[in-house]
C-alpha positions in Angstrom: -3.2 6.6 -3.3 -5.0 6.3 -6.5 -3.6 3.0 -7.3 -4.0 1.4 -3.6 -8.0 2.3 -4.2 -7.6 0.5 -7.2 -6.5 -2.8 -5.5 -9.2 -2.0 -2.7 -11.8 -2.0 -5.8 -10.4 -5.3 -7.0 -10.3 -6.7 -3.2 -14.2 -6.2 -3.2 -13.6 -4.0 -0.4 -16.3 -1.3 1.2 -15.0 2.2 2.3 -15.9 1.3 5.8 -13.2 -1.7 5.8 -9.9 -1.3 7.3 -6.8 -2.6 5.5 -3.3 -3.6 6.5 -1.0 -2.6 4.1 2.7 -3.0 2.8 4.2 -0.6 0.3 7.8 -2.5 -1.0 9.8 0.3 -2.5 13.2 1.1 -3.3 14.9 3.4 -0.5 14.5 6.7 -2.5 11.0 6.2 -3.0 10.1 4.8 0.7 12.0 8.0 1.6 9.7 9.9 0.0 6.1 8.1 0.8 7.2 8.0 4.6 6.7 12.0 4.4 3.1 11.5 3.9 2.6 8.3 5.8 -0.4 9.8 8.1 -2.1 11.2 5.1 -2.1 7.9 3.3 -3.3 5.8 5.9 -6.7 8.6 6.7 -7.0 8.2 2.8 -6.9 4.9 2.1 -8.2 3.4 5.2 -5.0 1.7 6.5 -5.2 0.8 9.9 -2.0 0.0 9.3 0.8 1.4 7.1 4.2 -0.6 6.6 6.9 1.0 3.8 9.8 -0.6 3.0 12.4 -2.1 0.4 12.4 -5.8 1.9 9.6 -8.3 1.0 6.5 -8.6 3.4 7.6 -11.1 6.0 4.3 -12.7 5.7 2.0 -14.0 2.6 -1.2 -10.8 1.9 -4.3 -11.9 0.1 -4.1 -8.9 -2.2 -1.0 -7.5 -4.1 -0.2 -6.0 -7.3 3.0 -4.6 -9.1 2.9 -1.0 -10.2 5.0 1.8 -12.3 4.4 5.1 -11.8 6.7 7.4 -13.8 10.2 5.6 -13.3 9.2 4.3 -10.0 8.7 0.7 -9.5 6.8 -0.7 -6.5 4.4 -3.4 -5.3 1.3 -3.0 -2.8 0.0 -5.6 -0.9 -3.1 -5.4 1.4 -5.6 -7.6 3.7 -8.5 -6.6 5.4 -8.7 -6.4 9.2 
């Protein structure tokens, strides 16, 4: 969550505005964010909330590649 707030910073984003956002993760980790998928929508501001392992099937304004531990993913957001 910490590092989705970062990319909302970076987006110029207020707390008030809604984001769409697209978490690509491998299968194990997907696995493991889909248990707290309603929690990290309230927290982040995600209207919507979209996990998977394939790419975004269309282009988002904002996107950055991250490492936490061992775990490789990319976040990619745009506001409503």
């Amino acid at each position: 969550m910490r590092r989705i707030q970062e990319l909302r910073k970076k987006a110029g984003l207020q707390k008030k505005d809604r984001i769409y956002l697209f978490v690509k993760a491998d299968e194990e980790l997907g696995d493991r964010l889909n248990k707290f998928h309603s929690v990290i929508k309230e927290r982040v501001g995600a209207q919507i909330l979209k996990i998977s392992n394939l790419e975004p099937s269309k282009k988002h304004k904002y996107g950055s590649k991250e490492k936490v531990r061992d775990n490789k993913f990319e976040l990619f957001l745009d506001k409503v």
